[in-house]
C-alpha positions in Angstrom: -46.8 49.6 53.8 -45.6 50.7 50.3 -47.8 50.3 47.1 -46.7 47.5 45.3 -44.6 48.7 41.7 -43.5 47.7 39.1 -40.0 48.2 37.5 -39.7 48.7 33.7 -36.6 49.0 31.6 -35.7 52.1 30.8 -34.9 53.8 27.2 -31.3 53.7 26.1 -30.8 56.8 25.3 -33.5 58.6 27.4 -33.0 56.9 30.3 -35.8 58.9 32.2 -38.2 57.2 30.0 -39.4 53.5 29.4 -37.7 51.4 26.8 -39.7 52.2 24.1 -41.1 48.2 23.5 -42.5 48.4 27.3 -43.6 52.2 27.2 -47.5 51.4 26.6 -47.4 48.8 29.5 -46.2 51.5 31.9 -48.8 54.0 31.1 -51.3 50.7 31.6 -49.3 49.9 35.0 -49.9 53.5 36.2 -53.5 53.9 35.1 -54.1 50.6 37.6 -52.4 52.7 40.5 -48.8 51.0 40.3 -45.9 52.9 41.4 -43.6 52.6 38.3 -39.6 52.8 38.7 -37.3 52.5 36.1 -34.1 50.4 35.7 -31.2 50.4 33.3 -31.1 46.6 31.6 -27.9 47.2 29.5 -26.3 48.3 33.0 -26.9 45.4 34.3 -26.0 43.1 32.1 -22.7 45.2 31.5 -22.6 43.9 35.3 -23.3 47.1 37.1 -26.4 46.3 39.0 -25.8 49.3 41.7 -25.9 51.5 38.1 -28.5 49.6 37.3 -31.0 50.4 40.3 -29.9 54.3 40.6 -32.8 55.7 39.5 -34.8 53.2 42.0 -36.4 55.8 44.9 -34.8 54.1 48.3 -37.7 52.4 50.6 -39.9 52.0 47.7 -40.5 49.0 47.0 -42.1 45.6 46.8 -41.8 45.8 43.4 -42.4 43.3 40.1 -39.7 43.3 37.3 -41.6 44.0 34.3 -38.9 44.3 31.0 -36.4 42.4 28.6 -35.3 38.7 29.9 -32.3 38.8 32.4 -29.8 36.2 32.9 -30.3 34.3 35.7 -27.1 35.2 37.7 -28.0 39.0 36.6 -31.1 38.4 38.4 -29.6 38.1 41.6 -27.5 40.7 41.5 -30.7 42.7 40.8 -32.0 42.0 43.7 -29.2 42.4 45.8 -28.6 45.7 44.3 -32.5 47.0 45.5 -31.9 45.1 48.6 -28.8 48.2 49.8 -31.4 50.4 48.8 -33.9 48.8 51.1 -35.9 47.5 48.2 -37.5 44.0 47.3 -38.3 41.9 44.6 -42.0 40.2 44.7 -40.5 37.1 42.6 -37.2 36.3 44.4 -34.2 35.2 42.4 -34.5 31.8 43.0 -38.4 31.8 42.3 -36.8 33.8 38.8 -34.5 30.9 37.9 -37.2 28.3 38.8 -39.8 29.4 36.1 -37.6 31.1 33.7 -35.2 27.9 33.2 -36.3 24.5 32.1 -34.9 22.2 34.8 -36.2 24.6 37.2 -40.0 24.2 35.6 -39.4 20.4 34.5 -40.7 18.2 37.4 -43.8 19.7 38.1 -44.8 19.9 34.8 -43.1 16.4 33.8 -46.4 14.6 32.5 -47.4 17.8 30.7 -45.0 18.3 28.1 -42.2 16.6 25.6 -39.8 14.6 27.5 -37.1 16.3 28.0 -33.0 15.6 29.3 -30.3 18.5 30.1 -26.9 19.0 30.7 -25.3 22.3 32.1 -22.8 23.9 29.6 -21.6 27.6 30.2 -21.2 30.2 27.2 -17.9 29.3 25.7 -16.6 25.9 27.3 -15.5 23.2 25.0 -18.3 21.3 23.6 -17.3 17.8 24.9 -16.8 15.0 22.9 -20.0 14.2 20.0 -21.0 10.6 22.2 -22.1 12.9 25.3 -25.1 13.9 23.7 -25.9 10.5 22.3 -25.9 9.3 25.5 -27.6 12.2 27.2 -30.5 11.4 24.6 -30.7 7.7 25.8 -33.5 8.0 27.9 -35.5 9.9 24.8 -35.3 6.9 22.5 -35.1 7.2 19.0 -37.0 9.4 16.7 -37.2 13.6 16.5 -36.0 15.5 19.0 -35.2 19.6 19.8 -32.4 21.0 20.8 -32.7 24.4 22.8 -30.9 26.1 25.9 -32.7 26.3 29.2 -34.6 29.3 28.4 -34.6 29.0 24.4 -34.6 27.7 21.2 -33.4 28.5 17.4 -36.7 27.8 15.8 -35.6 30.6 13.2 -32.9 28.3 12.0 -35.1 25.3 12.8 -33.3 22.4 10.5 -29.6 24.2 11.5 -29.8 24.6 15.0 -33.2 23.0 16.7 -34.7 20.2 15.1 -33.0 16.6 14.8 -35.3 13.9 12.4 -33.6 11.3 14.7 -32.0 11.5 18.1 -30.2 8.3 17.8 -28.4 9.5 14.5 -25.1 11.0 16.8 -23.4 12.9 14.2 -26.5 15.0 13.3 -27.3 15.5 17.1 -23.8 16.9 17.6 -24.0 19.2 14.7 -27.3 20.5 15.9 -25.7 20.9 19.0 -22.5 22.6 18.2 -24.9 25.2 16.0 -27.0 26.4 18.7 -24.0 26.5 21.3 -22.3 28.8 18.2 -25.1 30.6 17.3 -26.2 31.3 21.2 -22.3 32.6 21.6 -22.2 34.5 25.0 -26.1 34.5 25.5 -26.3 30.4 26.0 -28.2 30.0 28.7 -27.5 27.3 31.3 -26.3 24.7 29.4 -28.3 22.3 26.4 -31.7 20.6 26.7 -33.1 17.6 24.6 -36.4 17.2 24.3 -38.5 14.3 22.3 -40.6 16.1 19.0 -44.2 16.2 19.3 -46.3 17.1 16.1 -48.4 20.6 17.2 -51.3 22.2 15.0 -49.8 25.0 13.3 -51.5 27.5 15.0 -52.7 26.0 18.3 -51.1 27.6 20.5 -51.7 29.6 23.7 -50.4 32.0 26.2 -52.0 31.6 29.9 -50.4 34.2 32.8 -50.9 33.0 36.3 -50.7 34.5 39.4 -50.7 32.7 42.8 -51.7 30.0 41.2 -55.1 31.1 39.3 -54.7 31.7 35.6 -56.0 35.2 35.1 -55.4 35.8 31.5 -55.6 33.6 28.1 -53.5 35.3 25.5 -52.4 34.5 22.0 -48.9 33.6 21.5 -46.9 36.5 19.7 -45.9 34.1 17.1 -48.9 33.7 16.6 -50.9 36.0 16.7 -54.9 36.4 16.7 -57.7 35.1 19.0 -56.6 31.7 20.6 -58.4 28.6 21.8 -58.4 28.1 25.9 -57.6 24.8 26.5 -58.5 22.9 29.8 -56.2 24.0 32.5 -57.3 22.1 35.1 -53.8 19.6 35.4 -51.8 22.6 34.4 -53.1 24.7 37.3 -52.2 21.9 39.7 -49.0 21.9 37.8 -48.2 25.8 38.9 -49.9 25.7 42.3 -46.6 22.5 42.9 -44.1 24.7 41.2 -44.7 27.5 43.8 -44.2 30.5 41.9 -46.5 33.5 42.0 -46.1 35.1 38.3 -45.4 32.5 35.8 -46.6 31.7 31.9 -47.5 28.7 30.5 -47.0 28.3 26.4 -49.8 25.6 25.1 -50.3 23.7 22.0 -53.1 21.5 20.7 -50.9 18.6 19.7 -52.5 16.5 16.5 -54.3 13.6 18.4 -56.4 16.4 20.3 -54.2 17.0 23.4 -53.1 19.9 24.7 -49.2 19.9 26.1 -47.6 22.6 27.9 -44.1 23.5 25.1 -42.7 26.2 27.7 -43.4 27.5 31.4 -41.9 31.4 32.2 -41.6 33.9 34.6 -44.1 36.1 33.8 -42.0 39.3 34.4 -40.2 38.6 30.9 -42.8 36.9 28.9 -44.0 38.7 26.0 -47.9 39.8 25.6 -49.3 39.8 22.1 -49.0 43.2 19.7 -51.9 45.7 21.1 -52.2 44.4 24.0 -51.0 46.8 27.0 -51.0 44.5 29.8 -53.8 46.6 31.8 -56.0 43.7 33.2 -52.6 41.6 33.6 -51.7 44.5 36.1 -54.8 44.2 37.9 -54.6 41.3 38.7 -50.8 41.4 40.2 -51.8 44.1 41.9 -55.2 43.1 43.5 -57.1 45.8 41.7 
């Protein structure tokens, strides 16, 4: 049986090497015994996946995707692309879009974190008419809301494009909206979510990685960085133990009346680890070590 790898992205413009942002996590994934392969990310989302894999050794794999995020539909050609060369992925693509896009996450997690409605939109369709949106919100009520993608949000521009003081005001909502949808341009992903506000600590947050359903890690956020709280994961493990998928993140905030609320669930292949941290024990643990 082949050791299990993992596939980083490789460097632009020494595409021999690791993209410089994941080139510590390789050396980490190697020291644990991985078999590390490399694969071009700007070839595949050019939308030449077989370019993409050609450094990929034939009958080499299982492997883990370990890099920058990838489009869900990319994703699948990904691992259709190792597949001709007798290759596998260890999170399948639809396993991929389950924790890496909200509606895919949403269920399991439904009494864990901000209520939340959706509608698929695909990067550049006509943003329908301004009382879609109202309506979608309905079921919110009134009072703050976000306004994000499936995958993310415009916190940056937070009163442009991602916060709206009050959902049922429909002109605002649109113009929230039509921001993100503009500023996302060709990288919207999915379509829009809605989600109710919820007042966090500033600060209070956490990153848990689980795999096969244990968490295994309890990192700080990257936003935020330094040592963080570990908050009681009890629900949220029965939460990713029902959502099925092996490698996944779980982003957690201490909300002000003393709660803690999951705020995002990812696939773990794409989620970011906190500045100095190489990932070592994280590869461990995918690999059994």
């Amino acid at each position: 049986m082949s050791v299990q790898g993992l596939l980083f992205c490789c460097d632009p413009l020494r595409t021999r090497h690791p993209d410089p942002g994941f080139a510590h996590e390789a050396a980490a994934a190697r020291r644990v015994g991985a078999q590390v392969a490399l694969v071009d990310h700007d070839a595949l989302l050019a939308g030449d996946p077989e370019a993409a894999v050609g450094r990929v050794r034939r009958d080499s794999g299982p492997y883990w995707y370990r890099g920058w995020m990838i489009p869900s539909a990319r994703y699948a050609e990904l691992e259709r692309a190792l597949a001709a060369r007798g290759c596998s992925l260890l999170t399948d693509a639809s396993a991929y879009r389950t924790a890496h896009e909200l509606p895919g996450w949403y269920e399991a997690f439904a009494g864990l974190t901000p209520r939340s409605v959706w509608r698929a939109l695909s990067a550049g369709e006509v943003l329908p008419d301004a009382s879609v949106w109202s309506d979608l919100a309905g079921p919110l009520g009134s009072g703050p809301g976000i306004v994000k993608d499936f995958v993310k949000s415009r916190k940056h521009e937070w009163h442009e494009a991602c916060f709206v003081p009050d959902l049922g005001d429909r002109v605002r909502l649109a113009t929230v909206v039509g921001r993100l949808v503009e500023l996302q341009g060709d990288f919207l992903a999915g379509g829009v979510v809605l989600r109710a506000f919820e007042p966090f600590v500033p600060g209070g947050e956490a990153r848990v990685w689980w795999v096969d359903g244990e968490a295994v890690r309890v990192t700080a956020h990257p936003d935020t960085p330094g040592r963080p709280e570990t908050p009681c994961l009890d629900a949220v493990g029965e939460a990713v133990r029902t959502l099925g998928c092996r490698w996944v993140s779980t982003d957690m905030a201490l909300r002000e009346d003393g709660v803690w609320r999951v705020v995002e669930v990812g696939d773990g292949q794409v989620t970011g680890l906190p500045a100095g941290d190489d990932g070592e024990s994280l590869f461990s643990a995918l690999l059994g070590t």
